[in-house]
C-alpha positions, -999 to 999 in steps of 0.1 A, spaced: 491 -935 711 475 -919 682 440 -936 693 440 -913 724 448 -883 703 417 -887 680 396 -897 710 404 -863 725 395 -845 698 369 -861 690 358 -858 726 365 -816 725 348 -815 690 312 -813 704 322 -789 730 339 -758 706 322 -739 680 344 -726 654 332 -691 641 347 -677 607 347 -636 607 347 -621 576 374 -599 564 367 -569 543 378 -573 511 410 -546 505 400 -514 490 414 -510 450 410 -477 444 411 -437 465 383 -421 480 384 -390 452 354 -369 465 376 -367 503 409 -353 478 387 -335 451 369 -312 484 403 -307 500 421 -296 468 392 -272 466 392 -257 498 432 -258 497 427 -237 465 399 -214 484 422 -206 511 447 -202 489 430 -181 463 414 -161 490 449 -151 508 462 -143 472 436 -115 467 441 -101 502 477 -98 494 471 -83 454 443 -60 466 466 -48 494 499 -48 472 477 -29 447 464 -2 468 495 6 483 512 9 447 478 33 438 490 52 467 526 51 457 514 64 422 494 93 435 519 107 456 542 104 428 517 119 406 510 151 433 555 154 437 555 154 397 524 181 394 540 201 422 571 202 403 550 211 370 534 236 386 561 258 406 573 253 367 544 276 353 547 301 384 582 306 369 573 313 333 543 333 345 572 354 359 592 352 329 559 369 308 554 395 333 590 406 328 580 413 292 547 422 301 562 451 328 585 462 304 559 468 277 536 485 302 565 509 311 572 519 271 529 521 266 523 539 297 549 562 284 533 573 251 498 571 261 506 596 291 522 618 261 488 611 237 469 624 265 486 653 264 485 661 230 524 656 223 546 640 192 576 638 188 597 622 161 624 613 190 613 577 207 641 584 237 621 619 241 587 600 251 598 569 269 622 577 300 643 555 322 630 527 336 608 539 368 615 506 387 633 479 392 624 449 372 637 415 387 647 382 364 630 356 381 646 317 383 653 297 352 631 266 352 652 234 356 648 201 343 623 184 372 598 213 360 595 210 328 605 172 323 569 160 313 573 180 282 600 152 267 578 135 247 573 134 208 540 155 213 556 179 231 593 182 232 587 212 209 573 233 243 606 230 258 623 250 233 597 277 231 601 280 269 642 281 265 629 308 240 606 331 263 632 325 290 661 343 262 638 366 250 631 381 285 667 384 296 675 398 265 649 427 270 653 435 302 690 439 297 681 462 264 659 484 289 686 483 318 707 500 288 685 523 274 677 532 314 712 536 319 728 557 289 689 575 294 699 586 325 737 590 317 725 618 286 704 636 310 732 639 338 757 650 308 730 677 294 730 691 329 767 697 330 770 716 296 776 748 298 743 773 283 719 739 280 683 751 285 655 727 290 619 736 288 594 707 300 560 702 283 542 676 298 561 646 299 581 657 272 618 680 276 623 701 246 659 706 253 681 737 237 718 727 233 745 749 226 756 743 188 790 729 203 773 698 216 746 692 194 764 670 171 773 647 204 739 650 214 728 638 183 746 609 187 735 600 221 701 603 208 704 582 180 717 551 201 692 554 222 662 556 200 682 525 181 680 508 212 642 514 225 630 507 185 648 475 187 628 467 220 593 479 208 601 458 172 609 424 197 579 432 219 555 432 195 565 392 188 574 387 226 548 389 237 524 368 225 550 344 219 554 339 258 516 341 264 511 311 240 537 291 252 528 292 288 494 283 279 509 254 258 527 245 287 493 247 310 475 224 290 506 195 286 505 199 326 470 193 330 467 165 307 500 149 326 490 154 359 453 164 360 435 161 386 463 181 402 472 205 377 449 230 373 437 241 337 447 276 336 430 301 314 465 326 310 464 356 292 
């Protein structure tokens, strides 16, 4: 039996070539310059979508900080137009008292009697707003904290004047309506000036009356005299922490 098995294959053994195909050998180690380029173009993309969003985040937080910038400055600024109002109430009131003895020094009059030269107010003067804390809030810092007192100052200083005047404008007016009524009072007008004759009776009330109310416009004249450049130099001060803060939307302001 087994003689007919090798004389078949021996018989087939002439007739079949056997081929051998070569495997290739497996692969030890990983293809770095394929991962290296991908890791770098993964970082590229990456890199590149980071800066679009940064440069976009950024310019919309610029924006965000110049609108802020303009809200604060406009704030700052209707802050000034406030003191500015504040200084002409002291500025109007010491135009009325000036006008008042330079239209007497024109006509060549003296008098030792203050409430004699300077009348009643000839207008109404208005108090304008107090500035509040969004106008002036810039000016809490170490450098210039001191500014928001002086402007608490000129604010005070103005009210307290121009409620002096409405006084002295009130009992002023109240002397001249009580002159009237007495019985005998003469009044002779020279230039802006009365010279006034009271009956002996009333002179000693007159006096009186007189005496408060040169008390009264002396005190005004004394305060003016620091008033007012202490509100000029303050809203200047004020000008140039604003511009500084918030230029370039705060103007710098020459004020005088």
């Amino acid at each position: 039996m087994f003689d007919g098995i090798f004389a078949w294959l021996s018989e087939i053994d002439g007739k079949l070539s056997v081929f051998v195909v070569p495997l290739n050998p497996p692969q030890t180690g990983l293809d770095w310059s394929t991962i290296f380029s991908g890791v770098v173009g993964g970082l590229a993309t990456l890199f590149a979508a980071f800066s679009v969003f940064w440069l976009g985040n950024r310019s919309e937080q610029k924006k965000r900080e110049d609108e802020d910038l303009k809200a604060a400055a406009a704030n700052a600024l209707s802050g000034y137009f406030k003191l500015a109002k504040w200084c002409n109430l002291i500025a109007n009131i010491n135009l009325q008292i000036n006008k008042s003895y330079q239209a007497a020094n024109e006509h060549g009059l003296s008098s030792s009697e203050a409430f004699a030269i300077v009348g009643p107010s000839a207008g109404v003067f208005t108090e304008p707003e107090l500035l509040n804390a969004s106008e002036f809030s810039f000016l809490l810092t170490k450098e210039n904290f001191e500014i928001v007192t002086d402007v608490g100052l000129v604010e005070d200083r103005a009210i307290n004047l121009h409620r002096l005047f409405q006084q002295y404008s009130a009992l002023h007016i109240e002397l001249q309506l009580w002159l009237d009524a007495i019985p005998g009072f003469n009044r002779k007008l020279d230039g802006p000036i009365a010279k006034d004759q009271i009956p002996d009776d009333y002179q000693d009330r007159f006096d009186y009356r007189a005496a408060q109310l040169n008390q009264i416009i002396g005190g005004i004249v004394e305060a003016l005299e620091e008033d007012m450049p202490f509100s000029t130099k303050t809203t200047q001060k004020f000008i140039l922490a604003a511009h500084e803060r918030y230029k370039p939307y705060f103007p710098k302001i020459d004020f005088g």
